[in-house]
One Martini backbone bead per residue (centre of mass of N, CA, C, O) as a GRO file, in nm:
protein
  338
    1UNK     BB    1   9.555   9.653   8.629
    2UNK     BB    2   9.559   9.464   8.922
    3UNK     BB    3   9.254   9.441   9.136
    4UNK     BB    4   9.332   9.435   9.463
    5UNK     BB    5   9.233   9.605   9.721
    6UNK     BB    6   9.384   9.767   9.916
    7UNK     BB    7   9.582   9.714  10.235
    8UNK     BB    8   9.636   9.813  10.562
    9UNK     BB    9   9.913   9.764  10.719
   10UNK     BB   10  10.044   9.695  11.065
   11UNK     BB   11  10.377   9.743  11.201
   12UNK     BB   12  10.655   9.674  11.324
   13UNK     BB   13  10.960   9.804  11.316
   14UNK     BB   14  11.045   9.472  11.372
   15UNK     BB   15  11.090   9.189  11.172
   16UNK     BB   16  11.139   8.870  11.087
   17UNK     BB   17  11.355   8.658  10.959
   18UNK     BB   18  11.389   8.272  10.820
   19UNK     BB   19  11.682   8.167  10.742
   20UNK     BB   20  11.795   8.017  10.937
   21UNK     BB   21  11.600   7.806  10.977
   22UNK     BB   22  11.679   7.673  10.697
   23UNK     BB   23  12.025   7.682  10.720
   24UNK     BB   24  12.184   7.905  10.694
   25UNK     BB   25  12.531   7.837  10.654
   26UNK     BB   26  12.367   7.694  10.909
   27UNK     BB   27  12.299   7.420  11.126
   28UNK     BB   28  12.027   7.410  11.359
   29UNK     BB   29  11.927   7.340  11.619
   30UNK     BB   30  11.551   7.334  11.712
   31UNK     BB   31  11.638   7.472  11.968
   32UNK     BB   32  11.711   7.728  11.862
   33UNK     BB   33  11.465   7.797  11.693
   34UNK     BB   34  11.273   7.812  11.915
   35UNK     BB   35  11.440   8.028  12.072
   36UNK     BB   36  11.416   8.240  11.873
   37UNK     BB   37  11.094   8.249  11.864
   38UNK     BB   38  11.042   8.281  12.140
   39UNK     BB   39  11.222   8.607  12.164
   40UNK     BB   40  10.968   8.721  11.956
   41UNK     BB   41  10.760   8.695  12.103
   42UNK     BB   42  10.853   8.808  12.411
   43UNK     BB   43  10.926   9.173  12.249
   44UNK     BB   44  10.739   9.169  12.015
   45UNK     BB   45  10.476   9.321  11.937
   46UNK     BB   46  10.158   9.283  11.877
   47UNK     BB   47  10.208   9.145  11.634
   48UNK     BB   48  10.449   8.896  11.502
   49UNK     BB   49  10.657   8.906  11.253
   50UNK     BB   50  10.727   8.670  10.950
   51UNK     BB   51  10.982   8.604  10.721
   52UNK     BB   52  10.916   8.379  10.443
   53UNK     BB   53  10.999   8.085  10.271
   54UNK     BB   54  11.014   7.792  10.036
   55UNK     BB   55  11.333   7.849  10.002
   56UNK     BB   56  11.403   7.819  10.292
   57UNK     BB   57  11.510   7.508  10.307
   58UNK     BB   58  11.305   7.395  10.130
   59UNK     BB   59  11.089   7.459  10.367
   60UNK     BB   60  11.213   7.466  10.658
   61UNK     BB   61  11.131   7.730  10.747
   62UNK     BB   62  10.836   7.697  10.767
   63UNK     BB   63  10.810   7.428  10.965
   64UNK     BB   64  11.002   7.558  11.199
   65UNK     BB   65  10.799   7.787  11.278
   66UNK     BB   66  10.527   7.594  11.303
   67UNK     BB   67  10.663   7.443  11.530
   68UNK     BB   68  10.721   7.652  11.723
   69UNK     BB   69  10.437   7.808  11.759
   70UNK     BB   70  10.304   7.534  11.867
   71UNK     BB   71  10.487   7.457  12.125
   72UNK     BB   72  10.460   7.821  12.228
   73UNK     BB   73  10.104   7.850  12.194
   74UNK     BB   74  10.044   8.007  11.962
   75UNK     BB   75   9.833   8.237  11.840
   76UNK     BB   76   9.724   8.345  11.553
   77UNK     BB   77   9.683   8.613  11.601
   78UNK     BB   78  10.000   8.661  11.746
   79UNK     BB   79  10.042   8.669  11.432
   80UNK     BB   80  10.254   8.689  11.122
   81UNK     BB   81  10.298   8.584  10.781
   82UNK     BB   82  10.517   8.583  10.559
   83UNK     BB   83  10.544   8.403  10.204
   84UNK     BB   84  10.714   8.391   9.972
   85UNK     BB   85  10.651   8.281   9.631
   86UNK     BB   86  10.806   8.002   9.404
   87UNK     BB   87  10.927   7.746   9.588
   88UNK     BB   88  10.918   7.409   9.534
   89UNK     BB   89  10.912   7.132   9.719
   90UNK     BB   90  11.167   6.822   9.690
   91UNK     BB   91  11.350   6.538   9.598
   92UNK     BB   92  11.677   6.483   9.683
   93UNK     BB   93  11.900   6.312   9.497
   94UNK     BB   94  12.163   6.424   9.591
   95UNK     BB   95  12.343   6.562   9.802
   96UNK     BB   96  12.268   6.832   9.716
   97UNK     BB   97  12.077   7.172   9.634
   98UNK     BB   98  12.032   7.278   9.306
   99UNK     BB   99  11.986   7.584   9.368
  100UNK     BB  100  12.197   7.646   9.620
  101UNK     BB  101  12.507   7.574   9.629
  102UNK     BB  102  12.655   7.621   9.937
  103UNK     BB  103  12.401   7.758  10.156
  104UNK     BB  104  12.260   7.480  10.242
  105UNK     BB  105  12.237   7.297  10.471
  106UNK     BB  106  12.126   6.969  10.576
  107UNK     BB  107  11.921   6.903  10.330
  108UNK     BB  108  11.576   6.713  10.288
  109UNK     BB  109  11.594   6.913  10.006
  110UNK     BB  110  11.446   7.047   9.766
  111UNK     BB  111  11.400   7.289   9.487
  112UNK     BB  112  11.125   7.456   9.246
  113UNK     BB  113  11.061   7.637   9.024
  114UNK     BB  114  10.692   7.797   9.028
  115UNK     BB  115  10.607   8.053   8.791
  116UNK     BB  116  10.252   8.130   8.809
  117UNK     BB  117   9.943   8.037   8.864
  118UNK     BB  118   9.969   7.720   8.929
  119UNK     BB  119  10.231   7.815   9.094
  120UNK     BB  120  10.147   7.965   9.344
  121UNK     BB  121   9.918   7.772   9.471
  122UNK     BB  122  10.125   7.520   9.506
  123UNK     BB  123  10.262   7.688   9.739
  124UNK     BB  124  10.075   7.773   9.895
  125UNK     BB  125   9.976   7.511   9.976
  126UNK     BB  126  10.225   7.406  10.077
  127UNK     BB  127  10.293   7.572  10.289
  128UNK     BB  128  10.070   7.543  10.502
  129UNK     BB  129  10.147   7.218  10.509
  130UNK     BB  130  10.427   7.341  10.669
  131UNK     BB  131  10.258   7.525  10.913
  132UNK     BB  132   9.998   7.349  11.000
  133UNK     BB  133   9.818   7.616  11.212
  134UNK     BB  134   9.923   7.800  10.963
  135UNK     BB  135   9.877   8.156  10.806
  136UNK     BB  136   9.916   8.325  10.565
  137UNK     BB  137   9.864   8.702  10.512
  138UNK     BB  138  10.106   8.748  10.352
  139UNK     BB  139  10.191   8.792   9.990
  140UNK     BB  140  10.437   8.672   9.704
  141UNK     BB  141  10.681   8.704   9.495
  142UNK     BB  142  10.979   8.596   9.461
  143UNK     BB  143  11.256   8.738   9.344
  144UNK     BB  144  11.135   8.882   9.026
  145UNK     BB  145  11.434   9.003   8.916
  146UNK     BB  146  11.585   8.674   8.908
  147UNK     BB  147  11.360   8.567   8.699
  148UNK     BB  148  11.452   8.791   8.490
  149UNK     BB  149  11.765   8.745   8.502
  150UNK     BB  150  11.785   8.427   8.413
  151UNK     BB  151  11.784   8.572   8.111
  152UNK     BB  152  11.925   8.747   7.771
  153UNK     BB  153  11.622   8.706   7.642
  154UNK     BB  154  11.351   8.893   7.566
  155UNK     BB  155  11.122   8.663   7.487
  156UNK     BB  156  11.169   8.533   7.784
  157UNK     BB  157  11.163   8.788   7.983
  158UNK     BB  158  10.886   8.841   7.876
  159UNK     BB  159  10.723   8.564   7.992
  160UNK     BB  160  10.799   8.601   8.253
  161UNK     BB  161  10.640   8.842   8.319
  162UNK     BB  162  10.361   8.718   8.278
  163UNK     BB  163  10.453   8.512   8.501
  164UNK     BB  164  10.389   8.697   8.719
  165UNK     BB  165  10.121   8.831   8.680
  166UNK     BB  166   9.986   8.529   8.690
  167UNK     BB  167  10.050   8.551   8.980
  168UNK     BB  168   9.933   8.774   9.093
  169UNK     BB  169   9.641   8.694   9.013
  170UNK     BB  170   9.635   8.438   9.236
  171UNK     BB  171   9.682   8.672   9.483
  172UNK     BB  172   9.417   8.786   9.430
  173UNK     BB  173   9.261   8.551   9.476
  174UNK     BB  174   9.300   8.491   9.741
  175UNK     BB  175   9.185   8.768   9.857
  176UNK     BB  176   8.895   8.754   9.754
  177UNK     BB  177   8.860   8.545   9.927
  178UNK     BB  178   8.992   8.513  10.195
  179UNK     BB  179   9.318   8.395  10.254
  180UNK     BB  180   9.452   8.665  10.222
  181UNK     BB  181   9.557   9.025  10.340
  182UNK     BB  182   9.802   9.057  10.170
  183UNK     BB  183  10.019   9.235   9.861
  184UNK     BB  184  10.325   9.162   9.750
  185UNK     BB  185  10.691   9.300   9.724
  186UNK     BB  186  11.045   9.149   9.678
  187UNK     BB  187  11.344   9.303   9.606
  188UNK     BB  188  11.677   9.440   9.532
  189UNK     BB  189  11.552   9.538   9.259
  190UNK     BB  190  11.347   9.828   9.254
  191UNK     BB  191  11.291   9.858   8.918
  192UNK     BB  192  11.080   9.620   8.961
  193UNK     BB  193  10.899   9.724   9.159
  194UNK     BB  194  10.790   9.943   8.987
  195UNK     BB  195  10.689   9.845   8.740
  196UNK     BB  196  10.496   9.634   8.927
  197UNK     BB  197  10.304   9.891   9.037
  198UNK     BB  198  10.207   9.939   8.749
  199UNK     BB  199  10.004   9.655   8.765
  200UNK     BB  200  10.004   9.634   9.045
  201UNK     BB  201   9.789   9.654   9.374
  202UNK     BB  202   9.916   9.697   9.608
  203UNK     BB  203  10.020   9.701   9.968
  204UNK     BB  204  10.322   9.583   9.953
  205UNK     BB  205  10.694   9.625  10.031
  206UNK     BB  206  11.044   9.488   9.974
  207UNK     BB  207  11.367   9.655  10.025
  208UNK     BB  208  11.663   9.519   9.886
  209UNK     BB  209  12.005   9.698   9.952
  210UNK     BB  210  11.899   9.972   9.886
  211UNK     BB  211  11.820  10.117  10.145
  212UNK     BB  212  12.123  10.267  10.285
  213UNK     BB  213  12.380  10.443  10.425
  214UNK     BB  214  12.517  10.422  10.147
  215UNK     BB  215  12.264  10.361   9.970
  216UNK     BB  216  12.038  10.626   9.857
  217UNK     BB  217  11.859  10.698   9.582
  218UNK     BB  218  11.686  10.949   9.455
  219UNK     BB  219  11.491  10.791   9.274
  220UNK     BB  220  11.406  10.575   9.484
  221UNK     BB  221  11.301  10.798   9.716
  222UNK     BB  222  11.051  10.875   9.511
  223UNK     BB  223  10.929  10.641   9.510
  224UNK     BB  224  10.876  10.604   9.837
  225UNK     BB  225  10.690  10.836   9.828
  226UNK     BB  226  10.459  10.764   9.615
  227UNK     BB  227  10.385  10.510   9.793
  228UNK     BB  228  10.316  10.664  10.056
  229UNK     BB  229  10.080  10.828   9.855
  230UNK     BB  230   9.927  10.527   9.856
  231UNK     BB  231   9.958  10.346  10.135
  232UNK     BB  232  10.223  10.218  10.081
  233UNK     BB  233  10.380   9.958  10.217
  234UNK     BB  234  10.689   9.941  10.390
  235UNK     BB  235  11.016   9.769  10.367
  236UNK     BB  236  11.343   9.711  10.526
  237UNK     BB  237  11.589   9.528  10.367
  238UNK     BB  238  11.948   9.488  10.437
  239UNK     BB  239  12.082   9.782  10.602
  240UNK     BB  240  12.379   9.591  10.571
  241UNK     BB  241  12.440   9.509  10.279
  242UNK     BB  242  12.512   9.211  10.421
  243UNK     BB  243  12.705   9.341  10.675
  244UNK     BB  244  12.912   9.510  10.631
  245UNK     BB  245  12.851   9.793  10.755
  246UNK     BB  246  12.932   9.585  11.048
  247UNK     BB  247  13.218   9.434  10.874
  248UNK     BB  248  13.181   9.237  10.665
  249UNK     BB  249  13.290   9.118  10.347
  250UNK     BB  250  13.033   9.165  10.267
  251UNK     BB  251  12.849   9.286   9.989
  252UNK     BB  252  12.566   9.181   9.859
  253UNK     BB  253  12.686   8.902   9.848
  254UNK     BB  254  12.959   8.990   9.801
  255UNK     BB  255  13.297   8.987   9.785
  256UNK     BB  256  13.513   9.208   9.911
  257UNK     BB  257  13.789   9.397   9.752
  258UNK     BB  258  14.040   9.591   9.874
  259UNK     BB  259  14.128   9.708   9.589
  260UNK     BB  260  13.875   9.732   9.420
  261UNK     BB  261  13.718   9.820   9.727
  262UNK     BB  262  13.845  10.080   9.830
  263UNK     BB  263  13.584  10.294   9.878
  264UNK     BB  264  13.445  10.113  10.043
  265UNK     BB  265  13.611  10.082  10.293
  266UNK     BB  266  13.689  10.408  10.313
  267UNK     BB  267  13.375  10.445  10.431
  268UNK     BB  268  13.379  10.232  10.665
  269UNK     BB  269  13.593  10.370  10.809
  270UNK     BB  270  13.472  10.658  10.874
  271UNK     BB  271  13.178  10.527  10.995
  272UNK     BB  272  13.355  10.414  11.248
  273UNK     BB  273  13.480  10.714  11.348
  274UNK     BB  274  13.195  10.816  11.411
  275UNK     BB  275  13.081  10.611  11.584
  276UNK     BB  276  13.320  10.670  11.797
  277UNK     BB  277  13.249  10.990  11.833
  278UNK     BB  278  12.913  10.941  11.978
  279UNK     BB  279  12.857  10.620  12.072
  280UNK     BB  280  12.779  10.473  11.790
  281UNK     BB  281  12.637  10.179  11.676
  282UNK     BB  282  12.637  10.117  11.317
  283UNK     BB  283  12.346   9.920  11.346
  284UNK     BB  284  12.211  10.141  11.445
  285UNK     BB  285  12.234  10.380  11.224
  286UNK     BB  286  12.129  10.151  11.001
  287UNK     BB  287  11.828  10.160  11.139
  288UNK     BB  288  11.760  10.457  11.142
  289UNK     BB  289  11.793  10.509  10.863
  290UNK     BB  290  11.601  10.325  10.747
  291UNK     BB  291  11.330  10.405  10.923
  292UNK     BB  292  11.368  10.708  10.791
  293UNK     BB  293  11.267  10.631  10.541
  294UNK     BB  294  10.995  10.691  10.300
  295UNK     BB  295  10.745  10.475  10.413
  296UNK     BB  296  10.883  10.357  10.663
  297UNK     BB  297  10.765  10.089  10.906
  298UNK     BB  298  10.995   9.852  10.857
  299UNK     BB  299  11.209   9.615  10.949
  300UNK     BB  300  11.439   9.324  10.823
  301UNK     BB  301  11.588   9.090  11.107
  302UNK     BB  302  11.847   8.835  11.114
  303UNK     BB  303  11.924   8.569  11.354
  304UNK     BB  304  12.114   8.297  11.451
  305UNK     BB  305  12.049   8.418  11.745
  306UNK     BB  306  11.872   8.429  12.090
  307UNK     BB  307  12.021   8.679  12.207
  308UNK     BB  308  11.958   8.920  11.935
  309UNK     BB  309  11.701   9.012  11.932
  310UNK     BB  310  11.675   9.209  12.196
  311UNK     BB  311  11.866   9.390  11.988
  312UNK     BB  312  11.699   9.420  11.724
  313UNK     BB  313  11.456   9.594  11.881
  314UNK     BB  314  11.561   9.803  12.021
  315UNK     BB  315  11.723   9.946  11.773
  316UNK     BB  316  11.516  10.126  11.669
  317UNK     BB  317  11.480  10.320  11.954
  318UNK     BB  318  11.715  10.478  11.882
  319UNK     BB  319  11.900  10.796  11.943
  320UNK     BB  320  12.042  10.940  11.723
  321UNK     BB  321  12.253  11.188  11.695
  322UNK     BB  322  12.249  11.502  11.461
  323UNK     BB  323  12.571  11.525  11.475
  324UNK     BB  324  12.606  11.263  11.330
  325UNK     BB  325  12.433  11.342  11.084
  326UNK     BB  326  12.584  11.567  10.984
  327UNK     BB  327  12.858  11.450  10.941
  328UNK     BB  328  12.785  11.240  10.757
  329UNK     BB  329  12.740  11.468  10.546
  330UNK     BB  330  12.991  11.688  10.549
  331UNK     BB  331  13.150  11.383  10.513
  332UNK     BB  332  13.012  11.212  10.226
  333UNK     BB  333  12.816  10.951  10.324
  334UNK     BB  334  12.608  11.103  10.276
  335UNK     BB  335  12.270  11.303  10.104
  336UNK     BB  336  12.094  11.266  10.362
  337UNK     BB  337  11.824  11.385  10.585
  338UNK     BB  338  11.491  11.278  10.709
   0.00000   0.00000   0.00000
């Protein structure tokens, strides 16, 4: 195992992502980028945690973070910046990028993954010289579960592997430097995250799509008291299944089909009859429900608009009524009450 001395971190109920920033489905103009962390200052106790990414806009969410709070004079004391490491800012070439093509708006950038030891600390380096006068105290390896995913030969998955430990290797190093302050893992896969907790002493974890109130096996729930029981930060990442739970027709970011996804729907019409019964908004549930799960700490909430801002931090504080929670167990939606 990679001993990189653990260390306990402290977060609010409510972290906030930022791919909108990086013009995720939507290009935005950088006065609402602003207005968004403008909202996340001014609302959420201090320090305000962001989590960002390389990959989220090539880049484009980084830059435009550290521009939004050197405009907004924050100090940076009184912020924390998650990182997830793995993909390297490029020249643009074609027309769109070839990263994850009709995703991503209006980029004057490309990237390209480079999961390493030289390669995530050249990753370190640009996020940095991206945030301008900010610097993340969080880093992670970027969805090491789709880098695992993305070949189908054992002896290639093999040495994937490998590089993940080599990146992993890197951001030890950077915490012994005194570079940043906390080492973790975020996948959807959370499979992959055990794996990877077996090899490497985590600070945190984020767990993404993974504990939801539709989904929360319990294979999963013991793993997560594991974490809790050695001091390991949990962070509960797109507990509304990214979007369903609360209308879209997205589940885990694939359409849902009607006729073949119909178990799925008619779950989704009773927790909305539960919740209008109640005078409980599903995305209130959604969110008690994350973060009452086994050694969770925060959850990581997205919007595109500054306007949501204040209302994704409130609901954290929502007291979902007892009522609720027995309904939605005795009609066999949930399988648990934490």
């Amino acid at each position: 195992m990679t001993d990189i001395h653990k260390s306990k971190i402290h977060l609010p109920k409510v972290i906030f992502g930022t791919s909108a920033l990086g013009n995720l489905y939507t290009a935005l103009d950088y006065s609402d980028k602003l207005a968004i962390v403008d909202e996340c200052i001014k609302h959420s106790p201090k320090p305000v945690v962001f989590d960002s990414a390389g990959k989220y806009g090539a880049g484009l969410a980084l830059e435009a973070l550290g521009k939004s709070l050197k405009d907004l004079g924050v100090h940076p004391d009184d912020v924390i910046i998650s990182n997830k490491l793995g993909w390297m800012r490029t020249d643009l070439v074609g027309a769109e990028p070839t990263f994850e093509p009709g995703v991503w708006k209006d980029l004057k950038y490309d990237a390209v993954q480079n999961i390493s030891y030289d390669g995530i600390l050249a990753c370190f380096e640009q996020g940095n010289d991206l945030l301008g006068e900010y610097s993340p105290q969080m880093v992670s390896v970027h969805d090491p579960d789709e880098y695992l995913l993305a070949t189908d030969n054992e002896e290639e998955r093999t040495k994937r592997y490998q590089d993940i430990l080599d990146a992993y290797r890197a951001l030890s190093d950077l915490k012994k430097s005194g570079k940043v302050k906390a080492v973790g893992v975020g996948a959807k896969d959370w499979h992959v995250i055990e794996r990877i907790s077996k090899d490497v002493e985590l600070d945190w974890v984020m767990i993404a799509n993974s504990m939801t109130l539709h989904s929360h096996p319990e294979d999963l729930i013991a793993f997560m008291k594991n974490l809790k029981d050695q001091g390991i930060t949990i962070i509960n990442s797109a507990v509304f299944n990214a979007g369903f739970l609360i209308g879209s027709d997205y589940y885990n970011y694939r359409l849902a089909d009607k006729e073949a996804d119909a178990e799925l729907f008619n779950w989704r019409e009773m927790f909305f009859t539960i919740c209008e019964k109640y005078a409980v908004k599903p995305a209130e549930a959604c969110v008690g429900f994350g973060l009452s799960a086994p050694g969770v700490e925060a959850i990581a909430l997205n919007t595109s608009s500054a306007k949501r801002v204040r209302g994704n931090i409130e609901m954290a504080n929502v007291n979902v009524p007892a009522a609720f929670w027995n309904e939605m167990n005795e009609r066999g939606l949930t399988r648990v009450i934490f």
